[in-house]
Structures are given as structure tokens and as C-alpha cells.
C-alpha positions in Angstrom: -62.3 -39.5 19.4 -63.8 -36.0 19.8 -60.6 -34.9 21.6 -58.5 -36.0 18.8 -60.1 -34.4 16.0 -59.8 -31.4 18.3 -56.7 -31.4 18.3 -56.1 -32.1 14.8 -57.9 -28.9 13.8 -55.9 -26.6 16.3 -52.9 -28.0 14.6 -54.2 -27.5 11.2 -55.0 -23.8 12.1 -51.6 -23.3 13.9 -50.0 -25.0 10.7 -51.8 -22.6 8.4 -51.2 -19.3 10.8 -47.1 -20.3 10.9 -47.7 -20.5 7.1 -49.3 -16.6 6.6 -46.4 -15.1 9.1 -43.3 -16.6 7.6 -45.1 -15.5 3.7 -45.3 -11.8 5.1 -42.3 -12.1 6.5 -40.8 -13.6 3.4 -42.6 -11.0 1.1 -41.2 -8.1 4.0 -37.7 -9.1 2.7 -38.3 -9.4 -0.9 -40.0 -6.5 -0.8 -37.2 -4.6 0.9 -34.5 -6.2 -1.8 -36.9 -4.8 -4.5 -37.1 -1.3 -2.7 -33.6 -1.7 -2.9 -32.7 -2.0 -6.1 -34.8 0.5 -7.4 -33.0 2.8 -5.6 -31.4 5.4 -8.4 -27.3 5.2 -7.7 -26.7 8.1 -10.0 -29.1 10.3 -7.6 -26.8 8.7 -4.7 -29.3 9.8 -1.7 -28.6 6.5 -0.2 -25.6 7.7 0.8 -26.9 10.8 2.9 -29.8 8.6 3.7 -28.8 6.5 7.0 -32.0 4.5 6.7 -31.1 3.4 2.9 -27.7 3.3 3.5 -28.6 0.2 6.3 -30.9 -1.4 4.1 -27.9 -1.4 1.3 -25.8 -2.6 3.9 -28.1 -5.5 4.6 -28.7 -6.9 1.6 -24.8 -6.9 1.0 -24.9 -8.8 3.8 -27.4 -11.4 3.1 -26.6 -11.7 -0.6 -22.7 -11.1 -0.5 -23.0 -8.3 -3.0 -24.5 -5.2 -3.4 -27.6 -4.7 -5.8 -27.3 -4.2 -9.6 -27.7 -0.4 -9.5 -25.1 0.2 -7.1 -21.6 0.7 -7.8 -18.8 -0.3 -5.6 -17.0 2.9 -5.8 -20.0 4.6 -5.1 -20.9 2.7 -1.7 -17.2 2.2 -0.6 -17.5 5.8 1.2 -21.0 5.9 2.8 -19.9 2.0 4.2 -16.3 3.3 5.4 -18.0 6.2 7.2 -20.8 4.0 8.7 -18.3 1.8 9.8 -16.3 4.0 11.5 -18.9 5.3 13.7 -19.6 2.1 14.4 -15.6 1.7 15.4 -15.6 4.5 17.4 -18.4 3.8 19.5 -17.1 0.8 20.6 -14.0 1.9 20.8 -15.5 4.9 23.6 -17.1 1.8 25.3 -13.3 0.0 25.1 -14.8 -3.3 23.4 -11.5 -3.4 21.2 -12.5 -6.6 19.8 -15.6 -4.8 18.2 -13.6 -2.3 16.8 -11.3 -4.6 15.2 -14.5 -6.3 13.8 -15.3 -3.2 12.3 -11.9 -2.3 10.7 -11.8 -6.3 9.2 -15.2 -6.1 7.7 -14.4 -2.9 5.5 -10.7 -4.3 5.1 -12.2 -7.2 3.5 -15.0 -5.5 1.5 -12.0 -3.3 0.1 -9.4 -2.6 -1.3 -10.6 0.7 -3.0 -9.6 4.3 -2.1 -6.5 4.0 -0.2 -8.3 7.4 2.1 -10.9 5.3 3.0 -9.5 2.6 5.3 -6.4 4.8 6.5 -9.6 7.0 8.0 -9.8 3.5 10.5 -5.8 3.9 11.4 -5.7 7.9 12.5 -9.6 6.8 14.4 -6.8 3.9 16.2 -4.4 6.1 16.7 -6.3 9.1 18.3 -8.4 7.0 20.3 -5.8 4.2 21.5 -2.5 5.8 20.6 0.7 4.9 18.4 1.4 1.4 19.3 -2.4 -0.2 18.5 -2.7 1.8 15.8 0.2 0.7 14.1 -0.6 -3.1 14.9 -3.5 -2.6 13.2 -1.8 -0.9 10.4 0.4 -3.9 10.0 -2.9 -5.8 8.7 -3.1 -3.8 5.3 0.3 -3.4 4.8 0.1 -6.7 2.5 -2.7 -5.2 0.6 -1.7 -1.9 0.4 1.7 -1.7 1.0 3.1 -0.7 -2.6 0.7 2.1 -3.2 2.3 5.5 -3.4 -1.0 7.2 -2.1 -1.3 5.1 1.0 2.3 5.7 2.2 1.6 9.6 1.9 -2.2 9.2 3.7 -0.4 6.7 6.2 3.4 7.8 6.4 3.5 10.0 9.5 2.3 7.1 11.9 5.4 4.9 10.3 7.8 7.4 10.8 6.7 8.1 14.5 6.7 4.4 15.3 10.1 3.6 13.1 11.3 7.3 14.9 10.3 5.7 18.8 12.4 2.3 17.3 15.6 4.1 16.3 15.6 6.2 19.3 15.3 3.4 21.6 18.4 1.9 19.3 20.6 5.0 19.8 20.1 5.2 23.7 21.2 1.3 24.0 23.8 1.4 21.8 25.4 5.1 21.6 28.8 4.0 19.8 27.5 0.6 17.9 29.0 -2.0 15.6 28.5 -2.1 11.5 26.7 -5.0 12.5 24.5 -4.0 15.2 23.5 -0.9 12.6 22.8 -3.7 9.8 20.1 -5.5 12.5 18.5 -2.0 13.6 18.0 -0.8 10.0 16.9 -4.2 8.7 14.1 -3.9 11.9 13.4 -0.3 10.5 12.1 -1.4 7.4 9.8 -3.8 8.6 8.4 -1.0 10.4 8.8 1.6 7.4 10.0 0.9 4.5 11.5 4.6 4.1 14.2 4.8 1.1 16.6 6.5 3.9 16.5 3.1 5.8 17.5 0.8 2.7 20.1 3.5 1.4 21.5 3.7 4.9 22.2 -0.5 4.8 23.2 0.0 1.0 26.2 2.3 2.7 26.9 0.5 5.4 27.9 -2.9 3.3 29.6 -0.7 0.7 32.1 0.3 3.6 31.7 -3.2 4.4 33.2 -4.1 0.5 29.8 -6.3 -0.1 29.2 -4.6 -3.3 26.4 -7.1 -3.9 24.6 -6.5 -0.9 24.5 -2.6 -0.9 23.8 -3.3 -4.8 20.6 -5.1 -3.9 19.5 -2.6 -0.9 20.3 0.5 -2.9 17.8 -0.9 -5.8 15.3 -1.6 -3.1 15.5 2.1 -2.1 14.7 2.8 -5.6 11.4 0.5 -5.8 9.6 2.7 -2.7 6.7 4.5 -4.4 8.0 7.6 -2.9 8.6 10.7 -5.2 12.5 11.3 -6.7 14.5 14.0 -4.5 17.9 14.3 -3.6 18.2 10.1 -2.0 16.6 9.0 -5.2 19.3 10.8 -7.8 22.1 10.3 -5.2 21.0 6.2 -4.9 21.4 6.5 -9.2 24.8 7.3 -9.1 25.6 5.3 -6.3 24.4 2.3 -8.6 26.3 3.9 -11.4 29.6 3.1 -9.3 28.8 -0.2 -8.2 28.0 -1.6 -11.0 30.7 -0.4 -12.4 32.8 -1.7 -10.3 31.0 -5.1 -10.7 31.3 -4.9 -14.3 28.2 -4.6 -15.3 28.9 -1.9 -17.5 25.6 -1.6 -19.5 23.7 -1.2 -15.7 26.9 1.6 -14.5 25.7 3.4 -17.6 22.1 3.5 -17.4 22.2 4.5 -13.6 24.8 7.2 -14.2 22.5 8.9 -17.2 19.1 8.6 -15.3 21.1 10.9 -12.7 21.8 13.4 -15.9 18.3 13.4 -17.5 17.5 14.6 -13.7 19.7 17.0 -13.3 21.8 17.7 -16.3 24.0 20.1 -15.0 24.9 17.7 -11.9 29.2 17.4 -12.4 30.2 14.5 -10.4 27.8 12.5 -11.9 28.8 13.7 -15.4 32.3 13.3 -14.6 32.0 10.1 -13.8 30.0 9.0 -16.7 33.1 10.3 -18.8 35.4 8.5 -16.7 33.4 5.0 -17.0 33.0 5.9 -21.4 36.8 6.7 -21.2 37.5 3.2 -19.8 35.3 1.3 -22.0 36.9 3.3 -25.3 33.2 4.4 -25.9 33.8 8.5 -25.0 32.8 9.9 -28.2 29.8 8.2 -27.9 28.1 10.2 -24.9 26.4 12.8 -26.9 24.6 9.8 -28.5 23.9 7.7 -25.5 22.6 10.8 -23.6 20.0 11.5 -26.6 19.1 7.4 -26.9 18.6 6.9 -23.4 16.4 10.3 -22.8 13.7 9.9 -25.8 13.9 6.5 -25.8 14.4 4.8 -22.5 16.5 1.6 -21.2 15.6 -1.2 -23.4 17.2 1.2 -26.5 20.1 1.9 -24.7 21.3 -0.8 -24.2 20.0 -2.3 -27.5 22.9 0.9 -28.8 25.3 -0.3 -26.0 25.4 -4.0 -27.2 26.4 -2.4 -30.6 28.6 -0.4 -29.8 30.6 -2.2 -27.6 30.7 -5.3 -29.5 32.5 -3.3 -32.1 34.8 -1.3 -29.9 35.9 -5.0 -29.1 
């Protein structure tokens, strides 16, 4: 009987020490969360502060969100540069695997500033070279892929590997078939989705007489957020012609005078936007489509065109 009660009472005082340990601990961690939210954000020393900066990082990670007084635009660049030490150290100890961890916990908490997780790519490259860097770059192509700044942060590595692809091409196949160029281009814009690459298809199935598939490419080449140069007023006209020659007049027109708002002295372009007027009985007209379609855009143009034409019939 005595042995039993003894026992009870070392249970009861173990029961009630396990109690006091997990409280502290428990008040440790609420304490912390409260430290952390009264951190001031618009003072932003977390972010020079490493030991903040973790504690911020933890309670993202037990909560799934950051505290009240942070903002995600403010903490996107003190976690991105946290995390990419933390890449690169495993990446000197070759635990790839780790690395990748990394690079998919700040892909995940992003997308944000478009510098921020192209920083992870050139810390692939550099460190493992072209290949793995551009597999990983393959991951946030989906999430980023139609963002004009990430294609100039991120551009070089897509042109070395698309470069490496195409010269590869040209040594196997040094005299090849319209078809065999068709299949290496189509490859090239998986790779890099360059406006050279889908104006180069677009001419290869106009000599082909496919006016509906170089139609289709040459628009393509005009939807990459890249900025308007030479390709970009030359794929216009190209359009201008096509469509023309498809008889989609309305479309042959547009193209044609986007080339001219450009550049308004460019003649062949001009020329040819006679030429098309001339055929449709519409030439007297240009002075007025060119001053429609520059203050006022598409949708008015071809509001005027519908007019127009429906009377000249």
C-alpha cells in the first residue's frame, strides 16, 4: 500500500513538472510571435537583422503567413537573399537536392519581383553551369514566362542554351530540309521563345504557300513582351500582306498602318498600303484612315472601315 501511494505522488509531481515545461515553452513561442509582431515594418531593421529576419521566417513557417505588420513586398527581399545563402551553401557541399529545396520554397512563396528569383538561376548557373541552370529555369517559366522584365533579367541564359541547340542543329544537318528547319525552330522556342525563332517558321511556311500557318507564327512573334525594333515593324507588314492575300482586308489594313505610325517615312510599307486602298476603291480614304487609326486605335478603325467599305460596295 505504501509503495503505491508512492508512486502515485512521483507521478503526480512528474505530471505537474511536464505541465510547467511545456507552459514555458508554450509562453517561449507566444512570446516570440508577439515580439514579432511588434516589430515596426516601416523601420524595416528586420531585414538587416539576421536574428529578426529568422524569427520572421519562423513564424511564416508555423503560421503560413507572415505577421500583420509585415508586408510581403517588404520581406520578399531579405527571404530571397536568406535563401540564397542557404542555396549556395549546399550547393558548395553538392547536396543539389537541398538546393532545389531552397529555390522551390521562395518559388512558391513568390511570385513578386521578377529580380528576386532570377538571383536563384545566375547562383545555378555559376555554380553548376548552363544545362542545370536552365532545367531549373524551366520551373518558372509557367509563372513567369510572359513578363517582359524576366525575359530581360533571364534572356542571356535562353539564348546561350537555345544558341548550344541550334549549333548542334547546323553541324548535323549543314544543307537541311524546310521540314527539318520547321522541327529545329519549333524545339527553339520551347527553349526561348525569341520573336526571331517564330518569325523564322512564319517565313519558312510562307515559301511553303501555308499562309495560315506563317499567319499564326508571325502573330506569335508579335505577342513576346520584347520591345518593337526592326523584326517587330518588319513582322507588321509581313501581316499586312498575308492577310491581304487571305482577304482579310480590315486586318491587311491595320497591320500595314501600325508599320506607318512607327515609322512614317518607311516607303514599301506605304506603298503597299496604297496598293491594297487602290484595290479595295478606298484610296482617297488614307489620309483619313492614317489619322483614325493613330489617335484612336484599332477598334475605330475598323468601326470607319466597315463604313466605308459597305458603301464603296
Amino acid at each position: 500500500m505504501f509503495l503505491i501511494s508512492f508512486l502515485m505522488i512521483v507521478l503526480v509531481i512528474v505530471f505537474i513538472g511536464l505541465i510547467l515545461y511545456l507552459s514555458k515553452d508554450i509562453k517561449k513561442m507566444n512570446d516570440e510571435d508577439l515580439a514579432i509582431r511588434n516589430i515596426d515594418y516601416e523601420v524595416k531593421y528586420y531585414l538587416q537583422d539576421k536574428t529578426l529576419l529568422e524569427k520572421v521566417i519562423h513564424f511564416y513557417i508555423k503560421n503560413n503567413k507572415l505577421p500583420d505588420n509585415i508586408l510581403k513586398k517588404d520581406f520578399e527581399p531579405a527571404y530571397c537573399d536568406y535563401l540564397l545563402e542557404k542555396t549556395k551553401d549546399a550547393l558548395k557541399n553538392n547536396d543539389d537536392s537541398l538546393a532545389e529545396k531552397y529555390f522551390d520554397t521562395f518559388k512558391n512563396f513568390s511570385p513578386g519581383d521578377t529580380l528576386n528569383i532570377t538571383k536563384f538561376i545566375r547562383v545555378f548557373y555559376v555554380a553548376k553551369g548552363l544545362d542545370y541552370a536552365y532545367e531549373q529555369l524551366k520551373k518558372i517559366i509557367p509563372i513567369y514566362g510572359g513578363n517582359k522584365e524576366f525575359y530581360n533579367n533571364i534572356q542571356d541564359i535562353m539564348q546561350k542554351k537555345a544558341n548550344e541547340h541550334l549549333m548542334k542543329f547546323e553541324q548535323e544537318y549543314p544543307d537541311p530540309s524546310p521540314d527539318e528547319v520547321i522541327k529545329e525552330y519549333t524545339e527553339l522556342i520551347e527553349i526561348y521563345p525569341h520573336r526571331v525563332y517564330f518569325i523564322k517558321l512564319g517565313d519558312i511556311y510562307q515559301q511553303k504557300k501555308d499562309n495560315e500557318a506563317a499567319k499564326d507564327f508571325y502573330l506569335r512573334a508579335l505577342d513576346i513582351p520584347q520591345k518593337p525594333d526592326k523584326l517587330y515593324k518588319g513582322t507588321h507588314h509581313k501581316l499586312g500582306m498575308i492577310f491581304f492575300e487571305l482577304k482579310q482586308h480590315k486586318n491587311s489594313l491595320y497591320h500595314l498602318l501600325e508599320v506607318l505610325k512607327i515609322r512614317p517615312s518607311h516607303k514599301s510599307a506605304s506603298s503597299d498600303l496604297v496598293f491594297i486602298c487602290q484595290n479595295l476603291g478606298i484610296q482617297t480614304y488614307i489620309p483619313k484612315l492614317k489619322e483614325i487609326y493613330n489617335n484612336q486605335g484599332r477598334d475605330s478603325l475598323f468601326e470607319y472601315l466597315d463604313t466605308i467599305l459597305t458603301f464603296i460596295k
